[in-house]
C-alpha positions, 0 to 999 in steps of 0.5 A, spaced: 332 485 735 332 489 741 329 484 745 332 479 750 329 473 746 330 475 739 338 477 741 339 471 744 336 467 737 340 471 732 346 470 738 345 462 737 344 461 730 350 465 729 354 460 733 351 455 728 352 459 722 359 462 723 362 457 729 370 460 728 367 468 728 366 474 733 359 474 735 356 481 733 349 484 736 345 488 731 347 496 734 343 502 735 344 507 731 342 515 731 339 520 726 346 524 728 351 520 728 351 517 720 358 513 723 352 509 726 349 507 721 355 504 718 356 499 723 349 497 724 351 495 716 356 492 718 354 487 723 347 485 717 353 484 711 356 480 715 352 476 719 346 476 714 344 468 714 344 468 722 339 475 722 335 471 715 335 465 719 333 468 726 327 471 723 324 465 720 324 462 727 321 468 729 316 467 724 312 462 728 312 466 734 306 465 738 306 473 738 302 476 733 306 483 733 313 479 733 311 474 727 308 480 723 314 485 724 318 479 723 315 477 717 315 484 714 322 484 715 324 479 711 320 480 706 325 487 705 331 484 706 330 480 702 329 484 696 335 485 691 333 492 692 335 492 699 341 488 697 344 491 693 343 499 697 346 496 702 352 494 699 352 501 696 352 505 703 357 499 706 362 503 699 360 510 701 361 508 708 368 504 708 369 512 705 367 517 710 368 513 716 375 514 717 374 521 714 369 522 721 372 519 726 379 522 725 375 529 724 373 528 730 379 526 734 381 531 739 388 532 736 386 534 728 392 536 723 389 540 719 393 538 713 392 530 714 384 533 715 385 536 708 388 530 705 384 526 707 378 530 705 381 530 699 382 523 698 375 522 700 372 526 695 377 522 690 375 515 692 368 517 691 369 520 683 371 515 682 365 510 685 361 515 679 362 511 674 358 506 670 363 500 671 363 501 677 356 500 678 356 494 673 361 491 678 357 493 684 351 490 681 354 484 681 357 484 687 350 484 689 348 478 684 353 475 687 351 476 694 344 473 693 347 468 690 351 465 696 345 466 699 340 462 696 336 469 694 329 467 690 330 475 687 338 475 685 336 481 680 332 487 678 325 487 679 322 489 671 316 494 672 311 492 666 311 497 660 305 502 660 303 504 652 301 511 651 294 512 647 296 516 642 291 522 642 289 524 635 293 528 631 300 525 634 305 521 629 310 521 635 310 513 638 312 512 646 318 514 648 323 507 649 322 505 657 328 504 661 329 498 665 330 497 672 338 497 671 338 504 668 332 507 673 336 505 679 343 507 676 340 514 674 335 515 681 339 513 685 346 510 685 348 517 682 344 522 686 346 518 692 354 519 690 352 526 689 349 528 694 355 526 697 360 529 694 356 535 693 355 536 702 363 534 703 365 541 698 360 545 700 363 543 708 370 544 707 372 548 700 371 555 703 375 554 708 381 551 705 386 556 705 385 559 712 385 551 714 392 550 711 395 557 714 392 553 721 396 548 719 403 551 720 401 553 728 401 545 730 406 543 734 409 538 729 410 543 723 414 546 728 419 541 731 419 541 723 421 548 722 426 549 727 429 542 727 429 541 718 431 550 718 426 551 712 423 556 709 416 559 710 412 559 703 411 566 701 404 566 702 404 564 710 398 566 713 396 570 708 389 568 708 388 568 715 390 575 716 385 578 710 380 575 716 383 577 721 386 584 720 389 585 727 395 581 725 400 584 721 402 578 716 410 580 717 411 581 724 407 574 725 412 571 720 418 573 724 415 571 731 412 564 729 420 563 727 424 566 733 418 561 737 419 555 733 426 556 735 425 555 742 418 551 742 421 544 745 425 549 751 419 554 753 414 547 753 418 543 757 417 546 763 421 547 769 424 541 770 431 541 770 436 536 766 441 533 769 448 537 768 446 543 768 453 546 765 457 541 759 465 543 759 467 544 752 471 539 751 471 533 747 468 528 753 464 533 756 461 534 749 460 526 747 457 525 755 452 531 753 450 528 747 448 521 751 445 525 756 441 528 750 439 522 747 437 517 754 431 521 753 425 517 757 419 513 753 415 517 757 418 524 755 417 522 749 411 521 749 409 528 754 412 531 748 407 527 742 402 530 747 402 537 746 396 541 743 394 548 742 391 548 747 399 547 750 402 551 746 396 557 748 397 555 757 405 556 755 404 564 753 399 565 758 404 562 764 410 565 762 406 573 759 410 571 752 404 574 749 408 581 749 413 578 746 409 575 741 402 579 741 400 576 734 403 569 734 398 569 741 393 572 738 393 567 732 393 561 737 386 564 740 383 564 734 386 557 732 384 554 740 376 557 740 374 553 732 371 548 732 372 542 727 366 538 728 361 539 734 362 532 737 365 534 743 358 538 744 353 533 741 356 528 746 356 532 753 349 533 752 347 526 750 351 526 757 347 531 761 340 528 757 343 520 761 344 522 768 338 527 768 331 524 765 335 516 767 338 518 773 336 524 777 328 523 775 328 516 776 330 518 784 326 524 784 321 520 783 322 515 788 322 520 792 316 521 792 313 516 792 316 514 799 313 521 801 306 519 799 307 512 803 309 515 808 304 520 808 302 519 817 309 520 818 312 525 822 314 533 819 320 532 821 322 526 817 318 530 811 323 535 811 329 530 810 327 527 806 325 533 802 332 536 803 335 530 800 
């Protein structure tokens, strides 16, 4: 579907088909981003009689690669087994999806991560189950129902009898049906795979993820502006894998700093009084000052990172006043949570250099060779460009 003409196909008939809808195109996906293959799913869950009826016309193509591949194609998704693990990947994704995308935003909450994490994990529990499976499979049925499907149910495979050797009294063993082959081989290895990669991924690092938590900017305006308490095992985990910091003193400065975060990270910028008498009226104008804070201002404040917080120890050498809280924020500046951001950098270098930069080196080139008669000097130019 690559293709300007079979796009421009599927594109028509799903004018014809979905009139009042959004045109969707069939997307590409990569083997390294699975959120890919969500929308690609998505784009064939809801546009399935626009891409059936495409390659039916595609069928009669005069191209013999196109009518084969086409009819290839429709004779797979066509199939109830395509139906219905389409509709089990489109749940497992609708799961993970908004889970990846946040843990691969550049401003992560540790605790909303591990909460969704969590949650994820939950959701996916619960998918295990037998009714759960009996509601998918008729959604499946269903599905190829509204869809005028010739197969609207499982394939049966044919029973093969045993021949029972001389000696044996035991009779064959009962064949399960399709139904119970694609509950047990797929639908529950499948969820657990999932849930299995997720716990692997995240359950060690729980603990020190959660102590993380508490150097996030909003945890603490949360401490400073609420006055609570720090929970009695506070960076208790992040000092056993980091035994330079001592646990006591890194309490005390993460208080004294909490009390001061808004002042040392809002700059120099000076306000407006610089000095409120102590009266009555002066006091009621201070807090109207305070208040006639800018949307923008407010919007600066909610932009503050680690990497903020980290700037504003360096500038102002608050690291020897909080030698620990600075260290603890390297170590919490340099994790990563995913390597997206490295993955997509180097998708980035692989675009400009193999598109970009060859293609121009070529041409290059090739101008070189016709103009072979020319003078040196023109040569070296060129070459130097």
């Amino acid at each position: 579907m690559r293709a300007r003409k079979r796009t421009s196909e599927f594109v028509k008939y799903q004018k014809l088909i979905y009139p009042t809808e959004r045109i969707r195109r069939i997307k590409s996906f990569s083997t390294t981003r699975w959120t890919s293959h969500d929308r690609v799913i998505i784009v064939i869950f809801e546009k399935y009689k626009a891409l059936y009826e495409t390659l039916e016309c595609l069928l009669k193509s005069t191209d013999r690669v196109t009518s084969s591949g086409a009819k290839n194609i429709l004779n797979v998704i066509s199939s109830f087994d395509f139906v219905i693990t389409m509709i089990l990947l489109r749940k497992i994704f609708s799961i993970t999806t908004p889970l990846s995308n946040y843990l691969q935003s550049k401003s992560v909450d540790f605790i909303e991560a591990l909460r969704l994490i969590n949650t994820s994990k939950e959701q996916l529990a619960k998918m295990r189950s037998d009714k759960k499976y009996e509601e998918m499979v008729k959604e499946a049925k269903q599905f190829a129902n509204n869809h005028n499907l010739t197969e609207v149910d499982f394939k049966e495979s044919r029973k093969r009898t045993k021949k029972i050797l001389p000696g044996e009294k035991a009779s064959d063993e009962v064949q399960s049906s399709s139904f119970d082959k694609y509950r047990c081989h797929t639908y529950f290895t499948v969820l657990d795979k999932v849930i299995t990669s997720i716990q692997s991924r995240f359950n060690d690092s729980n603990n020190i993820l959660k102590d993380f938590t508490l150097l996030s900017p909003e945890r603490l305006r949360k401490f400073k502006n609420e006055n609570q308490h720090l929970p009695q095992d506070s960076f208790a985990d992040l000092v056993a894998w980091l035994p330079e910091i001592d646990i006591n003193q890194l309490r005390n400065e993460y208080i004294i700093f909490s009390k001061s975060f808004d002042d040392l990270t809002s700059g120099i910028d000076l306000p407006t009084l610089l000095h409120c008498p102590e009266s009555i009226s002066s006091s009621e104008s201070c807090e109207e000052e305070e208040k006639n804070i800018t949307q923008d201002e407010q919007i600066n404040m909610t932009k503050i990172g680690v990497s903020t917080i980290l700037y504003t120890l360096s500038k102002y050498d608050l690291s020897a006043a909080f030698p620990n809280l600075y260290i603890a924020y390297k170590v919490l500046g340099t994790i990563p949570v995913t390597s997206a951001s490295a993955e997509r950098s180097f998708s980035k270098v692989k675009l400009i250099k193999t598109r970009l930069r060859s293609t121009m080196d070529q041409a290059i080139r090739d101008t070189i060779t016709l103009l072979g008669k020319s003078s040196d000097v023109l040569k070296k130019a060129l070459l130097f460009k």
